[in-house]
VMD Tcl script that builds the backbone (N, CA, C; Angstrom):
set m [mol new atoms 270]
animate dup $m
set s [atomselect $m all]
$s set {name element resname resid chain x y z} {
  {N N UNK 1 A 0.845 -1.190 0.000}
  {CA C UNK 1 A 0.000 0.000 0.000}
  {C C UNK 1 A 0.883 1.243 0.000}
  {N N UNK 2 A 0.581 2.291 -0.790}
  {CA C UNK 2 A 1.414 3.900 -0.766}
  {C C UNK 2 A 0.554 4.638 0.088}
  {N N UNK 3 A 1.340 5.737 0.485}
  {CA C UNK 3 A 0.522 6.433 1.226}
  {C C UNK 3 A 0.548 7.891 0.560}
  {N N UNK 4 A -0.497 8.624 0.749}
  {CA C UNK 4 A -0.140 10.013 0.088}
  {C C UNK 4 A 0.702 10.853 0.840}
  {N N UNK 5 A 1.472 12.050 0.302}
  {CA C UNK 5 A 2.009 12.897 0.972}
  {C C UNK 5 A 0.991 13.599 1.826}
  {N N UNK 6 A 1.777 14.375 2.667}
  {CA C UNK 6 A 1.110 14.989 4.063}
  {C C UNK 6 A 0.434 16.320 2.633}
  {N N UNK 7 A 1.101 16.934 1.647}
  {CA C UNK 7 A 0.773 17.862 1.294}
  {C C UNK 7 A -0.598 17.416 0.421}
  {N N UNK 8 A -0.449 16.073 0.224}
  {CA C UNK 8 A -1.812 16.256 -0.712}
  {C C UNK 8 A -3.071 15.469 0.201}
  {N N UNK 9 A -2.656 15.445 1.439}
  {CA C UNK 9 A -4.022 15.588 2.170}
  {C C UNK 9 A -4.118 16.949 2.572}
  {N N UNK 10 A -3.289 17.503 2.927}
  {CA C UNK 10 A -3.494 18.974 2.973}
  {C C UNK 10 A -4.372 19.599 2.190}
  {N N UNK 11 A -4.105 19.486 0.707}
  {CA C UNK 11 A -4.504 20.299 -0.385}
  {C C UNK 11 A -6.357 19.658 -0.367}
  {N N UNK 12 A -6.085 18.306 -0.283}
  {CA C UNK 12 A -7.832 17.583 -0.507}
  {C C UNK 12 A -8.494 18.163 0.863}
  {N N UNK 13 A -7.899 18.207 2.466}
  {CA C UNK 13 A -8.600 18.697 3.383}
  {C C UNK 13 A -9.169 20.139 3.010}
  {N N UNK 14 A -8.168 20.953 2.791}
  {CA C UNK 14 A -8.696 22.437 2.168}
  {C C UNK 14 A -9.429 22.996 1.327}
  {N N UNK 15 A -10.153 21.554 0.135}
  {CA C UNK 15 A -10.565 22.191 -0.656}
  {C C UNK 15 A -11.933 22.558 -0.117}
  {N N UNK 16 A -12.846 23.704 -0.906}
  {CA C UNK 16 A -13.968 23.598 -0.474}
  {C C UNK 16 A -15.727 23.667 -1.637}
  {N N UNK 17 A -15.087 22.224 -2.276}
  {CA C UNK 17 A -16.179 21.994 -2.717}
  {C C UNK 17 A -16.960 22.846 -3.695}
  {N N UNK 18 A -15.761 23.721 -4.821}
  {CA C UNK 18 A -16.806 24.629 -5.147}
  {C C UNK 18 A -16.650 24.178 -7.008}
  {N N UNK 19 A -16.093 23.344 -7.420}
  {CA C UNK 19 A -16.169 22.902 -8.431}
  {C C UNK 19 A -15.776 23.849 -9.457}
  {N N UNK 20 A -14.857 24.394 -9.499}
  {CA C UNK 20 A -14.605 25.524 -10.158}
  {C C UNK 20 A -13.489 24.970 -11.157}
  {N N UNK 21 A -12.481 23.633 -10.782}
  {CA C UNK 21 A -11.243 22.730 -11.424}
  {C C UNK 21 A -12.230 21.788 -12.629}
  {N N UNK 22 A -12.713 21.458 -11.764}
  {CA C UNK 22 A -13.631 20.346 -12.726}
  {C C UNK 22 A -14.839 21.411 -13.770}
  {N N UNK 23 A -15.231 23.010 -13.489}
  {CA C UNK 23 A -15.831 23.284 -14.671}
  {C C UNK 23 A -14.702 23.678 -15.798}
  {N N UNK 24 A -13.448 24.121 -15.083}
  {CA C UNK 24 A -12.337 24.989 -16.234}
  {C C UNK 24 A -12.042 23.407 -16.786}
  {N N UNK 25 A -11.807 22.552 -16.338}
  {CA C UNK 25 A -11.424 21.317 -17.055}
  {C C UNK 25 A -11.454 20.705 -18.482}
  {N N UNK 26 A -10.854 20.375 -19.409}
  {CA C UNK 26 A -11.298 20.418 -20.849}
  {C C UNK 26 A -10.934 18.641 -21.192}
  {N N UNK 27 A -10.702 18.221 -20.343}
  {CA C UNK 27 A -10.974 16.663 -20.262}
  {C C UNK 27 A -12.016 16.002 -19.585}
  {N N UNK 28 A -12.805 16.770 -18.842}
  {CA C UNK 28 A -13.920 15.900 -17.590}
  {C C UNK 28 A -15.019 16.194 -19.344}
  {N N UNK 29 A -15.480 14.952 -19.477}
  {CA C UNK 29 A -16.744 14.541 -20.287}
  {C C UNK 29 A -17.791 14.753 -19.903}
  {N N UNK 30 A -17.880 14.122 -18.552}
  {CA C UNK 30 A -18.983 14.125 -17.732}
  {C C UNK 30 A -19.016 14.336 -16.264}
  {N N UNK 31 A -19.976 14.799 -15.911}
  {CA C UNK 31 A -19.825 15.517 -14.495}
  {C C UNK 31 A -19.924 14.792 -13.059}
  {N N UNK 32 A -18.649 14.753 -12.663}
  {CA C UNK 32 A -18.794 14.235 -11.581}
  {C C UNK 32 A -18.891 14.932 -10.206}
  {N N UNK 33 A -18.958 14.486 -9.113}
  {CA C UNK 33 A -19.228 14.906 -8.003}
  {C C UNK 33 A -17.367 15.497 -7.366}
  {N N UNK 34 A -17.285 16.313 -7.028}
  {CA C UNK 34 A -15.714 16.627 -6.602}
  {C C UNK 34 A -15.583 16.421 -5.300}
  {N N UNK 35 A -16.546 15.982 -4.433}
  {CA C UNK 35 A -16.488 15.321 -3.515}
  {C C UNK 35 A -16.206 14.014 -3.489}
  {N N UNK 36 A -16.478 13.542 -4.074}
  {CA C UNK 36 A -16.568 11.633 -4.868}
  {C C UNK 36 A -14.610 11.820 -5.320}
  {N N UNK 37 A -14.905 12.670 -6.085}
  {CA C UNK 37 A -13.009 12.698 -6.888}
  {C C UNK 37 A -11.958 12.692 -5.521}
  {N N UNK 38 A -12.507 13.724 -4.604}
  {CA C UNK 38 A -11.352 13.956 -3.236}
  {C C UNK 38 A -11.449 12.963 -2.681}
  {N N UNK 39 A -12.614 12.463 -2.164}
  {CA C UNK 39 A -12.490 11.113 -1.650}
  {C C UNK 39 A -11.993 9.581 -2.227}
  {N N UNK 40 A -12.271 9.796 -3.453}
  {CA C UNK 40 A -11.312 8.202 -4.237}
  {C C UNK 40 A -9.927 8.401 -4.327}
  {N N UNK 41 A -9.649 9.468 -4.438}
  {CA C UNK 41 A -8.355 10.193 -4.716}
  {C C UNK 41 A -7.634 9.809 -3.596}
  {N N UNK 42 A -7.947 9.304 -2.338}
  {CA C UNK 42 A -6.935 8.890 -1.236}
  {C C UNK 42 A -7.647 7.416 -0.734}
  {N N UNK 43 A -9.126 7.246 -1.222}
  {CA C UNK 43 A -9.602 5.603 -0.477}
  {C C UNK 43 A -10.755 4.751 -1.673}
  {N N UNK 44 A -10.264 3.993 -1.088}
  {CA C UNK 44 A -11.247 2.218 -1.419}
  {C C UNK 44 A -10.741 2.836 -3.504}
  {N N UNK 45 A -11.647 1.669 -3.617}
  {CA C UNK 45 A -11.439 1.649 -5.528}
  {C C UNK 45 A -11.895 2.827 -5.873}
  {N N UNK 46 A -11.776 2.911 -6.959}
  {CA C UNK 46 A -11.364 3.710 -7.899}
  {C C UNK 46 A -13.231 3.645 -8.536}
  {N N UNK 47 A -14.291 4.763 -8.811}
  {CA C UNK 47 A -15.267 4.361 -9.785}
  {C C UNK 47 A -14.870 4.666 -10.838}
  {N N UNK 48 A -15.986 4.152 -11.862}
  {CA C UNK 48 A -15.280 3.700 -12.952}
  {C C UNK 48 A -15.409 5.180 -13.565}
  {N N UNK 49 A -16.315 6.171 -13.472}
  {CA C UNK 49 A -16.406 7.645 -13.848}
  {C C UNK 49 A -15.127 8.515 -13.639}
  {N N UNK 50 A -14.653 8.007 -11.922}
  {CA C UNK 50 A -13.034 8.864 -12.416}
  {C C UNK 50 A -12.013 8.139 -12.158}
  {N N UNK 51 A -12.112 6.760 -12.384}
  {CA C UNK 51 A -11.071 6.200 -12.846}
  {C C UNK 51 A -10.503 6.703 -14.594}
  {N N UNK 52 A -11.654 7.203 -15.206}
  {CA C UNK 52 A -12.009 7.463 -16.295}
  {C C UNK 52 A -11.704 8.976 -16.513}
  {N N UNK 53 A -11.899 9.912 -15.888}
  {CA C UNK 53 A -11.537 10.852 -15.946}
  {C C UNK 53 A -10.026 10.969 -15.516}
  {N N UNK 54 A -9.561 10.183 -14.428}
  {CA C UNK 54 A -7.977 10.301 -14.120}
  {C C UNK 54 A -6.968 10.380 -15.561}
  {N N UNK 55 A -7.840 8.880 -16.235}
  {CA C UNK 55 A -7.391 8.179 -17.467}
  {C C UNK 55 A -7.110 9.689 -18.571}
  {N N UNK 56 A -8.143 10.597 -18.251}
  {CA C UNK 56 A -8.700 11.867 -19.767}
  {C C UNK 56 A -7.469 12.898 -19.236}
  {N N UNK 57 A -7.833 12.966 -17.889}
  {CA C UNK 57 A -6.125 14.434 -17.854}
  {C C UNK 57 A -5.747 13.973 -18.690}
  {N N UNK 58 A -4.410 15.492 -18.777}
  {CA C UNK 58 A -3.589 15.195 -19.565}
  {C C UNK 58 A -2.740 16.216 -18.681}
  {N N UNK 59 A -2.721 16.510 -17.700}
  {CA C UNK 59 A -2.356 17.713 -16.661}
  {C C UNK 59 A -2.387 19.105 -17.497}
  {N N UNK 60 A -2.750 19.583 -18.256}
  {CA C UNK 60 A -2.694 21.003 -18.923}
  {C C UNK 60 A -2.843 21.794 -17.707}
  {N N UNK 61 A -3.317 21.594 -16.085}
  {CA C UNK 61 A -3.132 22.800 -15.453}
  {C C UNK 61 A -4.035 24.144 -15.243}
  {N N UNK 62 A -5.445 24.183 -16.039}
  {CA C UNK 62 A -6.159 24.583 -16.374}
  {C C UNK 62 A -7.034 24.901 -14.925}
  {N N UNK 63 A -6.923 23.916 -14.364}
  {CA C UNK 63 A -7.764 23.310 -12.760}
  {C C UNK 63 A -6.795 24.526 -12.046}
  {N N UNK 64 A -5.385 24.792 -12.099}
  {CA C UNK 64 A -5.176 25.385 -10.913}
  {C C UNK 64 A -5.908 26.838 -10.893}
  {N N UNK 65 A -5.169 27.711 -12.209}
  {CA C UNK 65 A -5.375 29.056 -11.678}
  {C C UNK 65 A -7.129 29.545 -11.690}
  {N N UNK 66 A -7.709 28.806 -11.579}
  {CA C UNK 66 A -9.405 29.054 -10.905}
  {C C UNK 66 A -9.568 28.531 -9.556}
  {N N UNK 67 A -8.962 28.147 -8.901}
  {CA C UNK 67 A -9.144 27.449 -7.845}
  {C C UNK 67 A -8.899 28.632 -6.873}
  {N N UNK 68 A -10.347 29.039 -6.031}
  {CA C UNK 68 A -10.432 29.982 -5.235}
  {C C UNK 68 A -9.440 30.347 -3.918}
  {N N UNK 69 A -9.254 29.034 -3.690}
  {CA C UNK 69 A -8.202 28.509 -2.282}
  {C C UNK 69 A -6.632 28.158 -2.875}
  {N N UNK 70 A -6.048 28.476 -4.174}
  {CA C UNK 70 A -4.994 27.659 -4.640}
  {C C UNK 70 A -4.411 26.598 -4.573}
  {N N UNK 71 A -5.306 25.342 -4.849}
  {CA C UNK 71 A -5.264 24.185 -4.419}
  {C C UNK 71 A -4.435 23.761 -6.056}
  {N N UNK 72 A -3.792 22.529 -6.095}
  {CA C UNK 72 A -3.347 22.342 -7.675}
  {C C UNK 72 A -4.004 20.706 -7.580}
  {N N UNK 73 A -4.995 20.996 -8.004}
  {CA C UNK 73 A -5.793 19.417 -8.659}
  {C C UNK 73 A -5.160 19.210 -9.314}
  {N N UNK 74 A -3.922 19.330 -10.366}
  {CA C UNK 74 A -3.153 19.055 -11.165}
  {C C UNK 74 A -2.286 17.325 -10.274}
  {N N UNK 75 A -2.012 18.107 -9.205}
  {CA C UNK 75 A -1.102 17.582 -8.352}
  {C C UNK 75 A -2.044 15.974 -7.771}
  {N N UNK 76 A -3.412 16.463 -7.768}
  {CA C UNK 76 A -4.087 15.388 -6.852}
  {C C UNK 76 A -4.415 14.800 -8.159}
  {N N UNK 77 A -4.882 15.079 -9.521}
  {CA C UNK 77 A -4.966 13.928 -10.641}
  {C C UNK 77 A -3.579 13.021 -11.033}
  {N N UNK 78 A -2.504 13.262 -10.384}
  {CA C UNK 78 A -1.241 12.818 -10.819}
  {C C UNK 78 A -1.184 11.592 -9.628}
  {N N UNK 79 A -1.799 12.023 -8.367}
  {CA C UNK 79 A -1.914 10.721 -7.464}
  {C C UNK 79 A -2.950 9.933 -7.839}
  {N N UNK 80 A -4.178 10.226 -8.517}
  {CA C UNK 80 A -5.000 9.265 -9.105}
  {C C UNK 80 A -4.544 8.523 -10.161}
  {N N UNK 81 A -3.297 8.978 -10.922}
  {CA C UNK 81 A -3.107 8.372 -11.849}
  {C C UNK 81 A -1.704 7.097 -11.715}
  {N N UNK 82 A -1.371 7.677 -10.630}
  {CA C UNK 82 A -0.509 6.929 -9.557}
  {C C UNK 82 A -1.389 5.367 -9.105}
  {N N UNK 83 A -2.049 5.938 -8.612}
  {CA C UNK 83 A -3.498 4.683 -8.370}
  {C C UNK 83 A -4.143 3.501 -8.972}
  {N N UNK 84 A -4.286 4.227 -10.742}
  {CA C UNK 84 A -4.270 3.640 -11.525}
  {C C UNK 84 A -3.167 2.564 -11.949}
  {N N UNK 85 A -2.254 3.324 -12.165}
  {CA C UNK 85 A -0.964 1.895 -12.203}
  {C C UNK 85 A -0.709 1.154 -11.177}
  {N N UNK 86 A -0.817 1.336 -10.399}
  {CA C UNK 86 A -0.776 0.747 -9.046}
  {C C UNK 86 A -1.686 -0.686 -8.992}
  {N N UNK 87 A -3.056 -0.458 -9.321}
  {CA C UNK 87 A -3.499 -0.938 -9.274}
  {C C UNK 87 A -4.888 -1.347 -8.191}
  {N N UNK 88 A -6.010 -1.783 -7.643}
  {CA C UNK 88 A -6.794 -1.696 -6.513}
  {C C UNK 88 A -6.284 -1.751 -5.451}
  {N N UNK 89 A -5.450 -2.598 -4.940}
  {CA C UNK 89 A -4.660 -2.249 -3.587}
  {C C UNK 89 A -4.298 -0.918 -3.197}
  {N N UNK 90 A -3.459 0.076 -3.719}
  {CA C UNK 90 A -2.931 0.803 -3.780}
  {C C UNK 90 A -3.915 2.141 -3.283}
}
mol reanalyze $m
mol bondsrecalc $m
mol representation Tube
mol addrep $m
């Protein structure tokens, strides 16, 4: 099992839910819950909606400079995608 850095529970504790990464986003297809994303993003499996979206980044970065609190979802899709190779354990 990996564990996340202290900074990117930091960044997921701080965010506050206002969906502002996921509207600037030009890979999310379909709309997910960004509560659902912070929370898979550190536990249990992966759904298959943003396992799927992890898959669509491409990090362009787009997510940070809207982010009211300066959080870099950039940073937390790079641990989902971490996840992904990893595999369900992980």
């Amino acid at each position: 099992m990996h564990y996340a850095t202290p900074q990117l529970m930091e960044e997921l504790t701080a965010c506050i839910a206002c969906s502002e990464c996921l509207l600037a986003c030009p890979a999310l297809a379909e709309a997910i819950p960004i509560k659902a994303l912070n929370w898979e993003t550190l536990h249990g499996p992966l759904s298959p909606d943003i396992a799927r979206f992890a898959q669509r980044c491409y990090q362009c970065g787009a997510c940070v400079p809207v982010c009211p609190v300066g959080l870099h979802r950039d940073a937390m899709m790079l641990w989902l995608k971490v996840r992904l190779l990893l595999g369900p354990d992980s």
